[in-house]
C-alpha positions in Angstrom: 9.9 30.8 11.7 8.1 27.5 12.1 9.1 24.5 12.6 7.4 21.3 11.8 8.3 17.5 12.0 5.8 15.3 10.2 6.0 11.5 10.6 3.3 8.9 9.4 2.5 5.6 10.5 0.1 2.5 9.5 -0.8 -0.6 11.3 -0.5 -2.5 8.4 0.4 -1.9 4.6 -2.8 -1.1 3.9 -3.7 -0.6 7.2 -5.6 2.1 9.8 -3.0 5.0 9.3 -2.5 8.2 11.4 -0.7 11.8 10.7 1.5 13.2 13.6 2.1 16.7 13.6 5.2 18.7 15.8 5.0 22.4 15.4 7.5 24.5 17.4 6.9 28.6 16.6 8.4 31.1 19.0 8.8 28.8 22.0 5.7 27.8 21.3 4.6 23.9 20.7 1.8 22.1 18.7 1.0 19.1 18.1 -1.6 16.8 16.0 -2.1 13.6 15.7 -4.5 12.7 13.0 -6.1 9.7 12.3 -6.1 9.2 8.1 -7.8 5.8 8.0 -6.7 2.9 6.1 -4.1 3.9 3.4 -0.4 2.6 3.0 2.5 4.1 4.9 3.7 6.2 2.0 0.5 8.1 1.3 0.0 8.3 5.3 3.4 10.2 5.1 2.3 12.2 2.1 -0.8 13.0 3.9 1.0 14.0 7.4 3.2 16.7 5.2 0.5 18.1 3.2 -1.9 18.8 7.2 1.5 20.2 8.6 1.5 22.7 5.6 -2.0 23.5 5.2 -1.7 24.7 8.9 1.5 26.8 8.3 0.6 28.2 5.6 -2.8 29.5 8.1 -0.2 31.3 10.4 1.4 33.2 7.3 4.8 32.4 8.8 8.2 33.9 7.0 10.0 30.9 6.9 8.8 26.9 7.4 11.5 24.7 7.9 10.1 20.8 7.1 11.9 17.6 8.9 10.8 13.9 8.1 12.1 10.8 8.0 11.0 9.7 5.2 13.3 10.0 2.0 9.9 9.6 0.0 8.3 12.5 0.9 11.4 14.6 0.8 12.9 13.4 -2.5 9.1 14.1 -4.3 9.4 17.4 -2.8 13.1 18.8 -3.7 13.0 17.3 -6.7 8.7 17.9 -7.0 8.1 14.8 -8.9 7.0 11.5 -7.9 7.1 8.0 -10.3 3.9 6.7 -8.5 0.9 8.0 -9.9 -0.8 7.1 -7.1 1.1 10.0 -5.0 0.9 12.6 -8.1 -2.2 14.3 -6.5 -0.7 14.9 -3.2 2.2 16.2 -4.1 0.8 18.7 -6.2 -1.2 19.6 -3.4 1.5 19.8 -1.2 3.6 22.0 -4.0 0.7 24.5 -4.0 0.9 24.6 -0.4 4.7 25.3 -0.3 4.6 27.9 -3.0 2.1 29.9 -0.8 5.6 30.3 1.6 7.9 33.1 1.2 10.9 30.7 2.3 10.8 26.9 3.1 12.8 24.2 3.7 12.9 20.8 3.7 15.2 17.9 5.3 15.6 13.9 5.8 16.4 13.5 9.1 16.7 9.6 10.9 14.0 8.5 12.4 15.6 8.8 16.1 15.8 12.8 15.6 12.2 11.8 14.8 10.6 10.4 17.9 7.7 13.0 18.9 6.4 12.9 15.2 6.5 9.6 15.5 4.8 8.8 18.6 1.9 11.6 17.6 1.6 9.7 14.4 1.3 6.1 16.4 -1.1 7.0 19.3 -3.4 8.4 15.7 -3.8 5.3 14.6 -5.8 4.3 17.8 -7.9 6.8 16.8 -9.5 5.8 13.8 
């Protein structure tokens, strides 16, 4: 089983934006932090989800187990639809992604259960 948390982050709405990535598999930890360039904070979350699945699905894992704080991402995905068209793309990319899994799951969790994600996605920013 993996486990990922994904957060994203932008300085600004737009604004430089940044991915962070927390993989734990086996005792084993990961981390990314990614810097996405200038987008708003809901496609930089989008984007976080959809780099934390393209690299699960890489390690052919039998169960992913998802955990963000933001009710966006993990609303469009139980539910897969999103009202913004602007977000349509991703999440079908994401969907594809997740139907590659033999078992995933997804939850909301507050941001303070959060933090590593968080900082990861933060210290991207810098980056871009």
């Amino acid at each position: 089983m993996i486990e990922v948390n994904i957060d994203g982050a932008s300085a600004g709405n737009p604004g430089p934006s940044g991915a962070g990535i927390f993989i734990k598999e086996n005792g084993k930890i990961t981390t990314f932090s990614l810097p996405l360039g200038t987008m708003d904070n809901h496609s930089a979350e989008f984007t976080a989800c959809l780099k934390a699945l393209q690299y699960c699905t890489g390690e052919k894992p039998d169960i992913v187990w998802l955990r963000s704080d933001s009710q966006a991402v993990i609303h469009a995905i139980e539910k897969r639809f999103v009202r913004h068209s602007e977000y349509k793309p991703i999440l079908a990319a994401i969907l594809e992604e997740i139907d590659k899994l033999d078992l995933f799951f997804c939850k909301w969790i507050p941001s303070k259960e959060n933090k590593a994600a968080d900082e990861l996605a933060r210290k991207a920013i810098h980056l871009n």
